[in-house]
C-alpha positions as CSV (number, residue, x, y, z in Angstrom):
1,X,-29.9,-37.9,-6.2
2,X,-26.7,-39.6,-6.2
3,X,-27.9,-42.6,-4.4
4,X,-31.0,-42.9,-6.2
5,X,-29.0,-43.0,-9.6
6,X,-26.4,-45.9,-8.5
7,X,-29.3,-47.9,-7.4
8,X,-30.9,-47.7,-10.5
9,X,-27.7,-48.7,-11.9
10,X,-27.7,-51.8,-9.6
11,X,-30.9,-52.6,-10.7
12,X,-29.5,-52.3,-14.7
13,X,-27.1,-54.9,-13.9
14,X,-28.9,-57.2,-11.5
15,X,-26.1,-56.8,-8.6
16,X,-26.3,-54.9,-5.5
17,X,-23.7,-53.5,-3.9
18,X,-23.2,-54.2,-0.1
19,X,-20.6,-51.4,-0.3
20,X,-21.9,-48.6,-2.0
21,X,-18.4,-46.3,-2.1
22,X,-17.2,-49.3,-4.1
23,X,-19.8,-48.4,-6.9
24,X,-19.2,-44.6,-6.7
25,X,-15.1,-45.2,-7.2
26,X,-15.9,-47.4,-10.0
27,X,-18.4,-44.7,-11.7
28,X,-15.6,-41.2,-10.9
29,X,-13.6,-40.0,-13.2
30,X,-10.4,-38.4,-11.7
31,X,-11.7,-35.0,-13.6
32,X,-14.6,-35.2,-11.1
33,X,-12.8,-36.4,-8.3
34,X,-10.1,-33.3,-8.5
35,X,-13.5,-30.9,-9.0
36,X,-14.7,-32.2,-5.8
37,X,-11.3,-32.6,-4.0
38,X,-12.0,-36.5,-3.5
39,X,-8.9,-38.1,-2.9
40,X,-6.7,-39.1,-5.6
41,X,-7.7,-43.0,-4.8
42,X,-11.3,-42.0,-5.1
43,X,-11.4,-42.3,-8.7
44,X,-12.1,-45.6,-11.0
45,X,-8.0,-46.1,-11.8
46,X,-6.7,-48.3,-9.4
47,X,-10.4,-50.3,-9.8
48,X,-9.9,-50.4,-13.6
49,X,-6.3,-52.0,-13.3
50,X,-7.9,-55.0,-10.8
51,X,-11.0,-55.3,-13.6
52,X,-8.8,-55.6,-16.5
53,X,-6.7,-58.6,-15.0
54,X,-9.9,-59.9,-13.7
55,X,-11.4,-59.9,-16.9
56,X,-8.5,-61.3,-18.5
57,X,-8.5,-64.3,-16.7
58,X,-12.8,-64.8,-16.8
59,X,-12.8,-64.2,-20.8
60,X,-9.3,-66.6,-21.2
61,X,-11.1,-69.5,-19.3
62,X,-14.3,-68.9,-21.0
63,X,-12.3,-69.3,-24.5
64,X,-10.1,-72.1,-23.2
65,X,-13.3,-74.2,-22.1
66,X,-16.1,-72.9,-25.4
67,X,-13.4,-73.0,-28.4
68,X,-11.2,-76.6,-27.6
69,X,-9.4,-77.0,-31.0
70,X,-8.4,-73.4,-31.5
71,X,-4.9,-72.8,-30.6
72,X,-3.3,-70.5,-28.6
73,X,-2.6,-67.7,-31.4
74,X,-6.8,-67.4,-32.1
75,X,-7.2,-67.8,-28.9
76,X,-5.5,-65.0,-28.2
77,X,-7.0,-62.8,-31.0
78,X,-10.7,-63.5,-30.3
79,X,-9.6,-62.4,-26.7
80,X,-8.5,-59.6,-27.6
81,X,-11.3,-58.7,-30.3
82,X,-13.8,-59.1,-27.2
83,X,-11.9,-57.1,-24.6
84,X,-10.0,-54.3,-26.4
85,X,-11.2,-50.5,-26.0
86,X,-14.3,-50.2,-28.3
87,X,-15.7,-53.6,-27.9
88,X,-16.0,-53.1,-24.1
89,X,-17.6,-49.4,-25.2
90,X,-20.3,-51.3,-26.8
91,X,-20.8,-53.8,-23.9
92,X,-20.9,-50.8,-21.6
93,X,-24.1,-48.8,-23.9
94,X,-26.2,-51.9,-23.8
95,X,-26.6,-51.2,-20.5
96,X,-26.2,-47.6,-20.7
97,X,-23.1,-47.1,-18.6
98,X,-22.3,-44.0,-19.5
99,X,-25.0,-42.1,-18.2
100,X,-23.6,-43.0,-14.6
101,X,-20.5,-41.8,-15.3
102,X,-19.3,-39.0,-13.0
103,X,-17.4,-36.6,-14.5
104,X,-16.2,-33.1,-14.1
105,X,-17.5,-30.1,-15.4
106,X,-14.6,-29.4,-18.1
107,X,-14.5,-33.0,-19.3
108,X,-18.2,-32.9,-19.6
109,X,-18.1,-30.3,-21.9
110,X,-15.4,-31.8,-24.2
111,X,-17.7,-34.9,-25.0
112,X,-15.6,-37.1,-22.0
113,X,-19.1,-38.9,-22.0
114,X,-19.3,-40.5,-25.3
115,X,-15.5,-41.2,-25.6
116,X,-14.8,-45.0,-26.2
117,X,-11.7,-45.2,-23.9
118,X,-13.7,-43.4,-20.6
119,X,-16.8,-45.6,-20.9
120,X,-14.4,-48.6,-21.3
121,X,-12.3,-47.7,-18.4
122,X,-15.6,-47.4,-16.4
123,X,-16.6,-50.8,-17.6
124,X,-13.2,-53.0,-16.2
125,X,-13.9,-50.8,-13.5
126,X,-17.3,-52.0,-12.2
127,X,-15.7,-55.6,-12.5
128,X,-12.9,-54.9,-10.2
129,X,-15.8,-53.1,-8.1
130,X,-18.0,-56.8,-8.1
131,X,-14.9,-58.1,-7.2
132,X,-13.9,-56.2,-4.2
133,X,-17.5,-56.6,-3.2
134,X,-18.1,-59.9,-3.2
135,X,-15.3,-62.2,-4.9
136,X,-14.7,-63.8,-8.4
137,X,-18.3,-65.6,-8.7
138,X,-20.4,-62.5,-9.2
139,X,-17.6,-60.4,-11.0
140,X,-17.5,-63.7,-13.5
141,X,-21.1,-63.2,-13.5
142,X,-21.3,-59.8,-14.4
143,X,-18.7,-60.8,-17.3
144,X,-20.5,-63.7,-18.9
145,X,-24.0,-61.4,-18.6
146,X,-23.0,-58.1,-20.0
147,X,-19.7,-59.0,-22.5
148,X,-19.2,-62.8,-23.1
149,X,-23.1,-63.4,-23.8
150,X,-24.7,-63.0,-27.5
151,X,-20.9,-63.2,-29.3
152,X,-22.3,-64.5,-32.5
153,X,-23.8,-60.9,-32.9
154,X,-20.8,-59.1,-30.8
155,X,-18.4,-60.4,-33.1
156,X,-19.7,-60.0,-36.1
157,X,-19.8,-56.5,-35.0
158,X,-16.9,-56.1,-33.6
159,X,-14.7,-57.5,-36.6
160,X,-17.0,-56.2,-39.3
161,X,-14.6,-54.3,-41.5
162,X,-12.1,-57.4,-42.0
163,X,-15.1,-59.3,-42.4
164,X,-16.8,-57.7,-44.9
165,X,-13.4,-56.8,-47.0
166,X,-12.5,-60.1,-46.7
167,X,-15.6,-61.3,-48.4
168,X,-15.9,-58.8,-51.2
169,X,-12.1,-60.3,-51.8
170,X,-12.9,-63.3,-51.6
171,X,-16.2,-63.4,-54.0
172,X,-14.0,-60.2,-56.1
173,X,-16.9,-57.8,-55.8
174,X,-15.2,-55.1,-56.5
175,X,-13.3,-52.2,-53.9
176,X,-15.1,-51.8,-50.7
177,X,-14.1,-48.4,-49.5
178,X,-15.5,-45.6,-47.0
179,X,-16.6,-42.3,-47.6
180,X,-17.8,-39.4,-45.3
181,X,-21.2,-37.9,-46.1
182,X,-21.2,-35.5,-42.7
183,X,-20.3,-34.5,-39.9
184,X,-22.5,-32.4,-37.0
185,X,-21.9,-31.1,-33.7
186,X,-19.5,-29.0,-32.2
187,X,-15.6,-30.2,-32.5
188,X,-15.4,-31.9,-29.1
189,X,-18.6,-33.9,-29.7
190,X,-18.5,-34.3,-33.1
191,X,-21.2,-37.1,-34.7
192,X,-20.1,-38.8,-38.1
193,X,-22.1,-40.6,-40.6
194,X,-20.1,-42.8,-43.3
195,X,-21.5,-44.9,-45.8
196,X,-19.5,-48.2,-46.8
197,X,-19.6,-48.9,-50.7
198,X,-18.1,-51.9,-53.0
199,X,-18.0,-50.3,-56.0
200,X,-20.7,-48.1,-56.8
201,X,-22.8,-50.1,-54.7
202,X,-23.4,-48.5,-51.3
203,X,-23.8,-51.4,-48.9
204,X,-24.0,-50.0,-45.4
205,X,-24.3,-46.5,-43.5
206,X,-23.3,-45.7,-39.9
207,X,-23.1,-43.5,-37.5
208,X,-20.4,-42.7,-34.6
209,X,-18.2,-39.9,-32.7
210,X,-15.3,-40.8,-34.8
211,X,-14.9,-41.8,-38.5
212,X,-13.6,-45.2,-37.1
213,X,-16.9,-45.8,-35.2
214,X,-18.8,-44.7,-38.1
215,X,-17.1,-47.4,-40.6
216,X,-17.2,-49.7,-38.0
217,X,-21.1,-49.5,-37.9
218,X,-21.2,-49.1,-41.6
219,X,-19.2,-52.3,-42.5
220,X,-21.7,-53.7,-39.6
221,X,-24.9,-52.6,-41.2
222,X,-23.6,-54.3,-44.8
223,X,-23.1,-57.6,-43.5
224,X,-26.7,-57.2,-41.9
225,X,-27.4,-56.5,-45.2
226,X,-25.7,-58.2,-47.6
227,X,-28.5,-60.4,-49.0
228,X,-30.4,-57.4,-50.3
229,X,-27.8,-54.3,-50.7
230,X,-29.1,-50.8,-51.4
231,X,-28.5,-49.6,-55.1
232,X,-26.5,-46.4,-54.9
233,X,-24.4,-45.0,-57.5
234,X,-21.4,-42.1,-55.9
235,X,-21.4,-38.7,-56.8
């Protein structure tokens, strides 16, 4: 079962792995691995700590060589915009990483799946994985395919709430603020929906396992949106 999972995975990302206990570190939590009495080493850390310096280095030449006039200070922000905690989250859900994920029983149960910072870790993980497997040409690969491709859209999502209040500043539209309108589920797997108004104007809805995520999508959905905003006046 196992097997047949992780080569569907392989098959998701378009990389085989010629060692398979590489792929099964990269994918165990150390929640599962203490469940099953692996070995401390047989968990995704150590791979994690090699992924994030090897994406470091793939997404800093990638900026150095696409963006030639920006200087090192942007540089260094849209780095960190692309690589930090929830961005790599999203990267990882495009191709449905965190269904792979092996974790144990107790984390299960406390929403461990659907937390930002697990399914990132797993993420840098499966780079330092490629890596050991075969080298830095089909880790960079893996990098350009699944989190430096499409950034136009990524971006925009990624930075959407300093977009969008930027722009309702700068065209003085009014106060763009957020506002809760529920929350489902039980308290470790809580679901949130916020909707993003400017003024009385609601703009944007979203939905996410933390108010964050929610406003995040929300601010996201109104610069989708912008050109024809839903009329909405707040109770």
């Amino acid at each position: 079962m196992l097997e047949e999972r992780m080569a569907q995975l392989e098959r998701a990302i378009g990389y085989t792995f010629q060692d398979k206990a590489l792929l099964q570190r990269a994918l165990t939590h150390s929640s599962y691995a203490n469940e099953q009495k692996i070995n401390k080493s047989g968990d995704y850390e150590r791979l994690e700590f090699l992924g994030d310096a090897v994406l470091e280095l793939v997404s800093s030449d990638f900026l150095f060589r696409e963006y030639t006039k920006l200087p090192e200070g942007q540089l260094t922000k849209k780095r960190s915009s692309m690589v930090c905690e929830p961005s790599l989250a999203f990267c990882a859900r495009e191709i449905s990483l965190e269904q792979y994920i092996l974790l144990g029983k107790g984390e299960e149960a406390t929403g461990g799946r659907t937390r930002d910072s697990i399914i990132s870790d797993v993420m840098e993980a499966m780079i330092g994985a490629i890596y050991l497997d075969s080298g830095i040409e089909e880790a960079k690969k893996f990098i350009h395919r699944f989190i430096l491709s499409d950034l136009d859209h990524k971006e925009l999502f990624y930075d959407a709430k300093t977009i969008l209040q930027e722009m309702v500043q700068r065209d003085n539209q009014g106060t763009l603020r957020y506002e809760l309108l529920k929350s489902e589920g039980p308290e470790h797997a809580k679901t949130f929906t916020v909707a993003a108004f400017v003024g009385d104007t609601r703009v944007g809805s979203g939905t996410g396992h933390s108010k964050k995520a929610a406003e995040q999508q929300a601010a996201y959905e109104a610069l989708l949106n912008q050109k024809t905003p839903e009329r909405h006046t707040a109770q």
